[in-house]
C-alpha positions as CSV (number, residue, x, y, z in Angstrom):
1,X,-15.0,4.0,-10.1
2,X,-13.3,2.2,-12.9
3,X,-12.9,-1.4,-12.3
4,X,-9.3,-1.1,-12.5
5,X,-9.0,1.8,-9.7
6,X,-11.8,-0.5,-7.8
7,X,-9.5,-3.7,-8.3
8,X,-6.6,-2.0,-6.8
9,X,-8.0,-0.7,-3.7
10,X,-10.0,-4.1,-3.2
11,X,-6.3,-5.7,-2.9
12,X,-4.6,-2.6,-0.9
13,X,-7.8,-3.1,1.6
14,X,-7.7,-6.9,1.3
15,X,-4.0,-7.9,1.7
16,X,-2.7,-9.3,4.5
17,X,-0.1,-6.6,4.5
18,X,-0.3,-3.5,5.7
19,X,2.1,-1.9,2.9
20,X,2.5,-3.5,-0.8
21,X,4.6,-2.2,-3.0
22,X,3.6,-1.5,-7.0
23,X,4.9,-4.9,-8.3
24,X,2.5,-6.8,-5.7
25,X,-0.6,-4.7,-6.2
26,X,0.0,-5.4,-10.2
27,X,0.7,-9.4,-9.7
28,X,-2.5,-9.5,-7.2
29,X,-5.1,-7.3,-9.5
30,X,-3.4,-9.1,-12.6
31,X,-3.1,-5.6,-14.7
32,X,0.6,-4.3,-15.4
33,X,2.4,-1.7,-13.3
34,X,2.0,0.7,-15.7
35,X,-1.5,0.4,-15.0
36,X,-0.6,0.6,-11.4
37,X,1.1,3.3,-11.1
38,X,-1.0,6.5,-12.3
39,X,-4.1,4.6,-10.2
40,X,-1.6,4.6,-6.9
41,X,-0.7,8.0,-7.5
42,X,-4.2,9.4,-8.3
43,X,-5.6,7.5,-5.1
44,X,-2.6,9.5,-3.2
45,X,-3.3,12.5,-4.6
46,X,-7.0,11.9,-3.6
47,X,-6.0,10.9,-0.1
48,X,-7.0,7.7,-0.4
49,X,-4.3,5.9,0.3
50,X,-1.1,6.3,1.5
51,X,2.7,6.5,-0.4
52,X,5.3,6.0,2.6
53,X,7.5,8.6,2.8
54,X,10.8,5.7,3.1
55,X,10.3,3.5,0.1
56,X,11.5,-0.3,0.2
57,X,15.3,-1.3,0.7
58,X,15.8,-1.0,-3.1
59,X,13.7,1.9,-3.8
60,X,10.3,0.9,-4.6
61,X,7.4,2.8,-3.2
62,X,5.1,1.5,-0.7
63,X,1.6,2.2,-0.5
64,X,-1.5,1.3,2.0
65,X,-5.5,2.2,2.0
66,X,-5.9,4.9,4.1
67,X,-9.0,3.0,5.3
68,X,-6.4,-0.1,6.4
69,X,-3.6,2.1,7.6
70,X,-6.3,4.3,10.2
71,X,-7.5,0.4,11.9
72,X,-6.1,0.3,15.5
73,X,-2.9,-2.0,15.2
74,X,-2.8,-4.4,18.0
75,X,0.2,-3.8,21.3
76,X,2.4,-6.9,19.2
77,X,2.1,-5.2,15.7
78,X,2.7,-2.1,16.9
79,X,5.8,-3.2,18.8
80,X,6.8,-4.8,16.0
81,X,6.5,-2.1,13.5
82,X,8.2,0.5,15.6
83,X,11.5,-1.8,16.3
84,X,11.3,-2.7,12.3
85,X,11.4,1.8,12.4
86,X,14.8,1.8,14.3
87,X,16.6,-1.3,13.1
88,X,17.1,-0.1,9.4
């Protein structure tokens, strides 16, 4: 793996959020977001991590490690995530 691609799914693995959106990932691994971008999308592709299907309020995609996004969420984050669902 390149160490870009690595970089990049070190931080999506790492972060203490579940979803990050392009513009994080790029400020965290310190390479552009048009070195991001094709990585995020060849991960997707790959099935290793995940694009959400609603992006961010302004349009930006969201991604997560599929790794991360599979961990058992505890009762309070799950609560959480599913009123955050129904309050947009």
């Amino acid at each position: 793996m390149e160490d870009e691609s690595r970089r990049v799914l070190e931080t999506l693995e790492a972060s203490e959020y579940d979803w990050m959106t392009v513009a994080s990932i790029a400020q965290k691994t310190r390479l552009s977001e048009q070195q991001v971008k094709p990585i995020l999308e060849a991960f997707a592709f790959g099935n290793v991590v995940i694009k959400k299907p609603d992006p961010e309020r302004d349009g930006s995609p969201i991604y997560a490690a599929r790794s991360r996004y599979r961990r058992p969420a505890n009762l309070l984050n799950r609560t959480l995530s599913a009123l955050a669902d129904r309050v947009k």
